[in-house]
N, C-alpha and C positions, 0 to 999 in steps of 0.2 A: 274564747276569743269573740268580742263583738263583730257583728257584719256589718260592712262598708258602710252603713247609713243609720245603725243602732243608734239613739242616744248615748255621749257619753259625754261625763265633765271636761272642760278644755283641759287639757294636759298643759305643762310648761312650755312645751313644742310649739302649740296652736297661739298661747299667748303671744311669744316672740316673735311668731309668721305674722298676728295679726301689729301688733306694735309695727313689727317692718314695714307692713304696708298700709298703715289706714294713712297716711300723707298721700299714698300714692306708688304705683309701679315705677321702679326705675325706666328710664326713656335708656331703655336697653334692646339689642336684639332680641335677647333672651332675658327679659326679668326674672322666671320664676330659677333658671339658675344664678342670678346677681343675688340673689333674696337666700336662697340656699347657700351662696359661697360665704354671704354674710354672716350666717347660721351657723355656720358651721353642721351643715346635713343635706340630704341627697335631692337633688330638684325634682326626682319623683316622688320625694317624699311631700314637698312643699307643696305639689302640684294634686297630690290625693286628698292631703288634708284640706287644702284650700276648695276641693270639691266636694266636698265631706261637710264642709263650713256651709257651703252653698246650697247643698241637697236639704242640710237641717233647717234652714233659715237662719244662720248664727251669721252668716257671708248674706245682707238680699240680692247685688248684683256686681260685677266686676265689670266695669267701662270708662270709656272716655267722659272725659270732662273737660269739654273745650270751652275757653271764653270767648262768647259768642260775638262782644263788642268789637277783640282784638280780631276776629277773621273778616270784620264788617258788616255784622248781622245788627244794627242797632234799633230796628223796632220788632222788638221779641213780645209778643201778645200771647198772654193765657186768654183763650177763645173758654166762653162759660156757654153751659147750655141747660135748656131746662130741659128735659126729659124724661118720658112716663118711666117710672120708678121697675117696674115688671119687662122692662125692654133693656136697663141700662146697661146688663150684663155682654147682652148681642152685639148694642150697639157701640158700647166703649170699646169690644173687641175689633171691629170693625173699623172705629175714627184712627183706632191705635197703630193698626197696619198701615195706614197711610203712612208714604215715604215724607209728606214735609212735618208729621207728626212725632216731636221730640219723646215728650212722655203723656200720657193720657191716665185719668183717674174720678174716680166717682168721692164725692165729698157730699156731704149731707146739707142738705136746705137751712136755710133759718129765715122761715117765715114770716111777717108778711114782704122783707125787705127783700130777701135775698132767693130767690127761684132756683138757682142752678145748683147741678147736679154731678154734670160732666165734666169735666176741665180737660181743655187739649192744648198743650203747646207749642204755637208754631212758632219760626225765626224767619225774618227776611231783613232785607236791607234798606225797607221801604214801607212805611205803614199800607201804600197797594199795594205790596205783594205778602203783607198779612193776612191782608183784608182780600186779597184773591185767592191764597191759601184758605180760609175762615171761609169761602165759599164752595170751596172743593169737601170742607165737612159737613155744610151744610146740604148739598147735593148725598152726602150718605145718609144723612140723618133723615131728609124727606120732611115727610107731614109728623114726623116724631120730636122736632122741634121744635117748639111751643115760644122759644124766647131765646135771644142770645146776648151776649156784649165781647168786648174784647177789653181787656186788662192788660195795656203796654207796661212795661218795664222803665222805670225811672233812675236806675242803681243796680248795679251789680251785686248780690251779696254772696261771703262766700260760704261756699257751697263744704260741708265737711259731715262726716260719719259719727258714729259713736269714738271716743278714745279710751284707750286702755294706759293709762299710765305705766310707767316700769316700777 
C-alpha cells in the first residue's frame, strides 16, 4: 500500500475529481459531497485525494476567484519592485502577508529595461488607494527597494488551470 503522500499515477478516480472541478467548486454548502454525489463515491474519498493532489503539487491551490471589477475593485495594480536578489526570499514572504496583498511572486529581471523582481497585487477602487496600498509595501520593503512602478489592469482576462479533457 502507498502512504498518503507517496507518488503515484492518477488513477481514473483523480481524473474524474480533477475534470469535475477545474471549472470550479460547486457554489454549494458542501461542494466536496455535490462532487462526490456526482461521482458516484464517498466525499471522504474526494476530499483525501484532492489533498493528496495538493500535498504532491498535482492540485497548486484550491480558492476563490473573485471578479474583482464586478465587486468594484477597478484599479487593480501589479506594484513591481526591484530588490537585492539574496533578500527576495524574506522579503516576498513578508509583502505577501499583507492583508491588502492578493498574490505576491519573484519573476526574474530582463535587463537593462526591466529591473523588477518582486510582483505584488493589490486591488482597490481607486488608483489612491493602490497607490496608498503600494505604500504600505513599500514601508516593509525600507531601504531594500531600489525602484518601483505600478502596472494597472486594462482588461479582465480569464483566469483558468490546466484542463483534462474526458
Amino acid at each position: 500500500m502507498n502512504a498518503p503522500n507517496e507518488f503515484r499515477p492518477l488513477d481514473d478516480t483523480d481524473r474524474r475529481i480533477i475534470q469535475a472541478t477545474q471549472a470550479g467548486l460547486p457554489l454549494t454548502p458542501r461542494p466536496y459531497h455535490a462532487i462526490a454525489e456526482q461521482l458516484g463515491v464517498e466525499a471522504a474519498d474526494v476530499m483525501q485525494r484532492m489533498q493528496r493532489m495538493l500535498d504532491l503539487g498535482i492540485i497548486r491551490r484550491i480558492g476563490a476567484v473573485p471578479n474583482h471589477y464586478a465587486l468594484g475593485y477597478r484599479a487593480n495594480g501589479m506594484t513591481v519592485w526591484d530588490v537585492a536578489d539574496d533578500r527576495i526570499d524574506e522579503l516576498g514572504e513578508r509583502v505577501g502577508q499583507l492583508e491588502c496583498v492578493s498574490h505576491c511572486y519573484q519573476r526574474p529581471r530582463h535587463l537593462p529595461e526591466w529591473p523588477y523582481n518582486l510582483f505584488a497585487m493589490v486591488h482597490g477602487k481607486t488608483r489612491q488607494e493602490v497607490e496608498a496600498k503600494a505604500r504600505l509595501i513599500a514601508d516593509v520593503l525600507g531601504q531594500a527597494s531600489r525602484g518601483t512602478d505600478i502596472l494597472y489592469s486594462t482588461r479582465i482576462l480569464k483566469k483558468t488551470g490546466l484542463r483534462i479533457g474526458s
